[in-house]
C-alpha positions in Angstrom: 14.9 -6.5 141.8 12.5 -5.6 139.0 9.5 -5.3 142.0 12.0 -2.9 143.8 13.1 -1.0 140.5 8.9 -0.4 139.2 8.4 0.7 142.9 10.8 3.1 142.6 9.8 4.2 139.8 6.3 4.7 140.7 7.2 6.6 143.4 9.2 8.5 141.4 6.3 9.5 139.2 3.9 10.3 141.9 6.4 12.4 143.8 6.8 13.9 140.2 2.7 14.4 139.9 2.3 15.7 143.3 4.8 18.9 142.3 3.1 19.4 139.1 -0.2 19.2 141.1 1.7 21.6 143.8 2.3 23.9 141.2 -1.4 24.1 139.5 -2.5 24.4 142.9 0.1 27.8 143.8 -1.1 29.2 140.5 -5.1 28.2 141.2 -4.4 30.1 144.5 -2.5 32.9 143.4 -5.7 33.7 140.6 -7.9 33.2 143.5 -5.5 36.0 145.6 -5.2 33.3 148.5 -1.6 34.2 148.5 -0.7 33.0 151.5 -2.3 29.3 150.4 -0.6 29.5 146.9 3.3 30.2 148.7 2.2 27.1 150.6 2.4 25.0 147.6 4.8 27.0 145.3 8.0 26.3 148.1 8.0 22.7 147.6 7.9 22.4 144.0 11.2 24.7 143.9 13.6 22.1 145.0 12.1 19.2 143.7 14.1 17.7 140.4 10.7 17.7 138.4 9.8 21.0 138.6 12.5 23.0 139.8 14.1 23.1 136.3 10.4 24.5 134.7 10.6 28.3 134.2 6.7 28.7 135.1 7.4 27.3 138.7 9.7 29.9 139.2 7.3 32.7 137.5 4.7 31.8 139.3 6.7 31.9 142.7 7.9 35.8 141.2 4.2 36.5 140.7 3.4 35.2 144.3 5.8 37.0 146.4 5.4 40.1 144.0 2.6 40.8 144.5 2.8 40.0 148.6 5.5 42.6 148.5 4.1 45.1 146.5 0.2 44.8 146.4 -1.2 47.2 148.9 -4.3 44.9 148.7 -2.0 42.0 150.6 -0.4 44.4 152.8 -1.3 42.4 155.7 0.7 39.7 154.6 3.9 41.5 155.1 4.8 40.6 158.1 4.3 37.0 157.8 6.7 36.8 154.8 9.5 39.6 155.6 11.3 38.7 152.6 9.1 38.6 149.8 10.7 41.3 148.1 13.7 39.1 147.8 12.0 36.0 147.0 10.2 37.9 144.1 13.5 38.8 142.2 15.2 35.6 143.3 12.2 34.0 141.3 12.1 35.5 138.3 15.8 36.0 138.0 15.6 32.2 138.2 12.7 32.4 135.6 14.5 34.2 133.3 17.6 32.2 133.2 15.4 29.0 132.4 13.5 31.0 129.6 15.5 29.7 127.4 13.4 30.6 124.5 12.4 34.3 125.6 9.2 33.6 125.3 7.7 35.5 129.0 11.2 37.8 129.2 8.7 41.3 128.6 6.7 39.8 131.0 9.6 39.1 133.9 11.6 42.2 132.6 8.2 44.1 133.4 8.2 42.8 136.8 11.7 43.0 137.8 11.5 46.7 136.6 8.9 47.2 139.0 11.1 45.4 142.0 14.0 47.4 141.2 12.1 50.5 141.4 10.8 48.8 145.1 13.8 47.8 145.9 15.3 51.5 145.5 12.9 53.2 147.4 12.8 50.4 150.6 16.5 51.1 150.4 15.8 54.9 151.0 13.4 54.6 153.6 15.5 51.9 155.3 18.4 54.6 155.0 16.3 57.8 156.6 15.3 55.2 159.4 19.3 55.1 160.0 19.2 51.1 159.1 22.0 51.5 157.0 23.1 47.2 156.7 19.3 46.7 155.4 19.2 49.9 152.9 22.4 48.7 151.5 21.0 44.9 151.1 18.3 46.5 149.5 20.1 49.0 146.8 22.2 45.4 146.3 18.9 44.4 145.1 18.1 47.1 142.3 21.6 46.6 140.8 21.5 43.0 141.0 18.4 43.2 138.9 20.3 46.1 136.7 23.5 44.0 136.3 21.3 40.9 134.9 20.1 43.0 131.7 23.6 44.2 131.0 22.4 47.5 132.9 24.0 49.9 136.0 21.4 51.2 138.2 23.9 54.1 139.4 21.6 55.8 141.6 21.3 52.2 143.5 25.4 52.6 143.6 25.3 56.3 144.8 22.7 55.2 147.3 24.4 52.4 148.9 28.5 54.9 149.0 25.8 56.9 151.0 24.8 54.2 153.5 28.2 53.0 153.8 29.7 56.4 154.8 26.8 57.3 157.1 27.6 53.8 158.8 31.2 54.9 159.4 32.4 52.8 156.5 34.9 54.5 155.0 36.7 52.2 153.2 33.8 50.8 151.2 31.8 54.1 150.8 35.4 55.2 148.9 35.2 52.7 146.9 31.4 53.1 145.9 31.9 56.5 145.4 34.4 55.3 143.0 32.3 53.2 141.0 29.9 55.9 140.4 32.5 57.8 139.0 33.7 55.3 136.6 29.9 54.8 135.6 29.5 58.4 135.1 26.9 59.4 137.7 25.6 63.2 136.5 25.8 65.2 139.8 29.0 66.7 141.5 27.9 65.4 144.9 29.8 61.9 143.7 33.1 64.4 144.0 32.6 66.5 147.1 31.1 63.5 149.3 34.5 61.5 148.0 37.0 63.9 149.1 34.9 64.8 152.7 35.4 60.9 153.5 39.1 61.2 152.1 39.6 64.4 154.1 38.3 62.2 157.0 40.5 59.4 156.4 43.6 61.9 155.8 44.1 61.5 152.5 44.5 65.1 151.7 46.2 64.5 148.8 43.8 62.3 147.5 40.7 64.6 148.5 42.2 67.5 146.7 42.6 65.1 143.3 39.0 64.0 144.2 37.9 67.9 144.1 39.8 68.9 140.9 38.6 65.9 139.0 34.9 67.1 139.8 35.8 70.0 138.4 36.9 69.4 135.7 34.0 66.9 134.8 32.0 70.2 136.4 34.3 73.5 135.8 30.5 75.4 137.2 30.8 74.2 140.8 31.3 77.0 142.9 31.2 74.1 145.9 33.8 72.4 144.3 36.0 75.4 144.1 35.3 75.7 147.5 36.4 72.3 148.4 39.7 72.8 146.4 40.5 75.7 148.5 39.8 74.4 151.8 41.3 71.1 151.3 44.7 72.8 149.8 44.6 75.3 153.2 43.7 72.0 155.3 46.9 70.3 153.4 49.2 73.4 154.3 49.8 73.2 150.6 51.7 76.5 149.3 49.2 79.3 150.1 49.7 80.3 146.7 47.9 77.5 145.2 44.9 78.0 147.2 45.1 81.8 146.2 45.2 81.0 142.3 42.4 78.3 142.8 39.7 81.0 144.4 40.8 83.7 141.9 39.9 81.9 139.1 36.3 80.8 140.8 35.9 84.9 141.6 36.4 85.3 138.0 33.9 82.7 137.1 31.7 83.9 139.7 32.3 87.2 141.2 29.2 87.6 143.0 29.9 84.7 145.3 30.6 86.4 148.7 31.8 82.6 150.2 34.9 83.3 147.7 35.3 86.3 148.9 35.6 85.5 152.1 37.3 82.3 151.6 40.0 85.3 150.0 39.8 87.1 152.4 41.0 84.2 154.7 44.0 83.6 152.6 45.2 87.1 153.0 44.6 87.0 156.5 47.0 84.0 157.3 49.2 85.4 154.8 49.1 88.5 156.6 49.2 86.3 160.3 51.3 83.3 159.3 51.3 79.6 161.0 54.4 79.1 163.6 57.5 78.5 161.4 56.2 80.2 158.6 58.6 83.5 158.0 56.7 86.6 158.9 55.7 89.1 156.3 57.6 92.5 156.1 55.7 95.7 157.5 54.6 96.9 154.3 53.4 93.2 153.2 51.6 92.5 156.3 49.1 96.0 156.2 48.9 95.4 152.3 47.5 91.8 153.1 45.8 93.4 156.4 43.7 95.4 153.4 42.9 93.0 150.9 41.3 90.9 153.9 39.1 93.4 154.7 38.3 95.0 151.6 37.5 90.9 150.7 34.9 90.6 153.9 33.4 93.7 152.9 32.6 92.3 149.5 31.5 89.5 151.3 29.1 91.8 153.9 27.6 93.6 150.5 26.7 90.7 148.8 25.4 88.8 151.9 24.5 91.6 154.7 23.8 88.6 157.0 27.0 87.2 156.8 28.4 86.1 160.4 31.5 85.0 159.6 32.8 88.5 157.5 31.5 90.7 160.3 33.4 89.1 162.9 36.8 88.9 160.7 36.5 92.5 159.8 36.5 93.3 163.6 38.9 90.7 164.0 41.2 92.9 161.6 40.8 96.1 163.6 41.8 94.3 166.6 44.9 93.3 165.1 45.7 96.5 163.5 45.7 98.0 166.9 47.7 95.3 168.4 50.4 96.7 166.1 50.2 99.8 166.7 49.9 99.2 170.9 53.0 96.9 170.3 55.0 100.0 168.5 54.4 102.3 171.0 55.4 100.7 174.2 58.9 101.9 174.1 58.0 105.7 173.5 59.6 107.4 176.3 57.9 111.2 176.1 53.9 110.7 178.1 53.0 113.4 175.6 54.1 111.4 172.4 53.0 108.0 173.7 49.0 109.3 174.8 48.9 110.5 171.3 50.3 107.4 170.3 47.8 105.1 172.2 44.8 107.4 171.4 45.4 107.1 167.8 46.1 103.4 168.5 42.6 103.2 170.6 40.5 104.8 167.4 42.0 102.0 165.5 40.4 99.5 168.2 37.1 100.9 168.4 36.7 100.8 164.7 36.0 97.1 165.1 33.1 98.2 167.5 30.1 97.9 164.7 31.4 95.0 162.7 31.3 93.0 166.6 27.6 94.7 167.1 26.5 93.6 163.9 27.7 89.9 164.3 26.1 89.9 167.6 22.6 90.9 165.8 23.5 87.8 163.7 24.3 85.3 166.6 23.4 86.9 170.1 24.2 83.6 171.9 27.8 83.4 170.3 29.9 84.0 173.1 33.2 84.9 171.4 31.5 88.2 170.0 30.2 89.1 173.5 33.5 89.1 174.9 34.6 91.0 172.5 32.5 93.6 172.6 32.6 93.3 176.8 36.4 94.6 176.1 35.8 97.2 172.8 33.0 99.0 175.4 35.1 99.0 178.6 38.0 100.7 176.3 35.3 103.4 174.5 33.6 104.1 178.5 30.4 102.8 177.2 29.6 101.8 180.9 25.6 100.6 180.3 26.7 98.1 177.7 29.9 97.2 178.9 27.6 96.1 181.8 25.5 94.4 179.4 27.7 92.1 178.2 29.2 91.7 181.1 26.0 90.1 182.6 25.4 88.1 179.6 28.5 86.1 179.7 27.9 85.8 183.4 31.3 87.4 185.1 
């Protein structure tokens, strides 16, 4: 029994020396930059009882795969040990915690700071290469390192809500989103990228309470503003609401012409109201008819390339004459009704340079063409009804 117990411990303290000597050999390696040679000894000695409890086996392992990952001088070596990066802050994490006396913590804070920094960036360039799992592995990385220092890398946080929702995780990019509120990230964006992916989920209600948070925490956001008032027209939400929310951003901001227009809008479905909705009286409906259009023309004057407020204003014409065509059906005299429908047909052709200028804008946009196809067949304009006519191909 005692010849069995001294072998024991004999082996015991060779297998003991042949780690230590493992571990002067990864570090006699790793000053020689034979990197590859030094991981080669380092991996044993971290799961072996006599050295896997010594902080410098650990440091030294950090300092190995560090520099594998980082070093452009051992670039080469990438390939052979994907996970370095990994390794590296597993290591001195590890180093860190068995540092028990502080006395190398500038030394692995230095080095983890760098790592995090890494760790970020692979995470973005994993993310514009679409691999979202792998760029939110690696943000996991930077606040790992954060969170061990009593830190919150946010950006990491903000990054990773990003990957999630451009994987089609909604559930988890809400609730990242989420933590960068509650650890105060500085930029709106946190707000409006929340309420899109509650809009998307249909949370309406909770996408509108997104949008007013933001701004209140950011009462300059015209895009916020913007958000409050689509998402409260999305919602069906009491048009009135949505008309007191882009007042007060036009007052804030009254050379916007996207409020305008978003105004404009408003008085436009108040003037042409959703099915069940009661229909404005005569009087309301042209009063609302004319704060649209005096709205889009703000918007043209402000933006002369604006699309959108073109084609509404023509839009408006075409329903002002629908009005009037629709009043004048049941005039019996042929004298009273031409006058009628020629006065109605003025009305109509007024929306003939608000269509011509959206076309300038978009000549491809298909809608506009046909449009105009029907505005010059009604003025006689034969060469460009013909025109249009052969673009949209019938």
């Amino acid at each position: 029994m005692k010849k069995t117990l001294t072998f024991l411990l004999v082996a015991g303290a060779v297998g003991a020396s042949a780690q230590n000597s493992n571990v002067v050999s990864a570090y006699n390696y790793l000053q020689d930059g034979d990197l590859a040679k030094a991981a080669e000894f380092i991996e044993p000695a971290i799961s072996h009882e006599a050295t896997s409890q010594k902080e410098k086996t650990w440091r030294y392992r950090g300092d190995i795969y560090r520099l594998i990952a980082l070093d452009p001088q051992h670039a080469a070596l990438k390939p052979q040990f994907p996970d370095a990066m990994q390794k590296a802050i597993e290591s001195y994490l590890k180093a860190n915690e068995l540092d028990t006396k502080g006395s190398y913590k500038t030394e692995i804070v230095t080095n983890l700071g760098a790592l995090q920094g890494a760790s970020l960036n692979a995470g973005n360039d994993a993310f514009e290469a679409k691999e979202y799992d792998k760029a939110i592995a690696l943000y996991g990385q930077a606040e790992r390192i954060a969170t061990t220092f009593g830190q919150n890398d946010v950006d990491a946080v903000f990054n990773s809500a990003l990957a999630y929702d451009s994987k089609g995780d909604m559930a988890m990019a809400v609730k990242r989103y989420d933590e960068c509120i509650k650890l105060g990230y500085p930029k709106e964006d946190v707000y409006r990228y929340k309420n899109t992916v509650q809009g998307k989920l249909g949370d309406l209600d909770g996408a509108i309470a997104t949008a007013e948070a933001g701004l209140a925490k950011f009462p300059d956001s015209k895009e916020l503003v913007k958000d409050v008032v689509f998402l409260k027209l999305q919602a069906k939400r009491p048009i009135e609401e949505a008309l007191a929310s882009v007042n007060n951003a036009i007052a804030a901001d009254p050379n916007d012409p996207i409020l305008y227009s978003l105004r404009g809008s408003i008085y436009d479905e108040l003037a042409n109201p959703k099915e069940g909705m009661a229909a404005p009286s005569e009087a309301d409906w042209k009063k609302y008819i004319d704060q649209a259009e005096a709205d889009y023309v703000k918007s043209i004057e402000l933006k002369p390339d604006f699309f959108d407020a073109y084609y509404n204003v023509g839009v408006l014409y075409n329903n002002r004459a629908a009005m009037q065509y629709e009043k004048i059906k049941d005039i019996k005299s042929d004298t009273e009704y031409q006058k009628a429908k020629d006065a109605a047909d003025q009305v109509y052709l007024k929306a003939i340079p608000y269509f011509e200028n959206a076309y300038k804008l978009k000549p491809d946009d298909r809608s506009t063409m046909q449009q105009l196809k029907q505005l010059y067949a009604r003025a006689g304009n034969t060469a460009k009804y013909d025109e249009m006519k052969a673009k949209l191909g019938n």
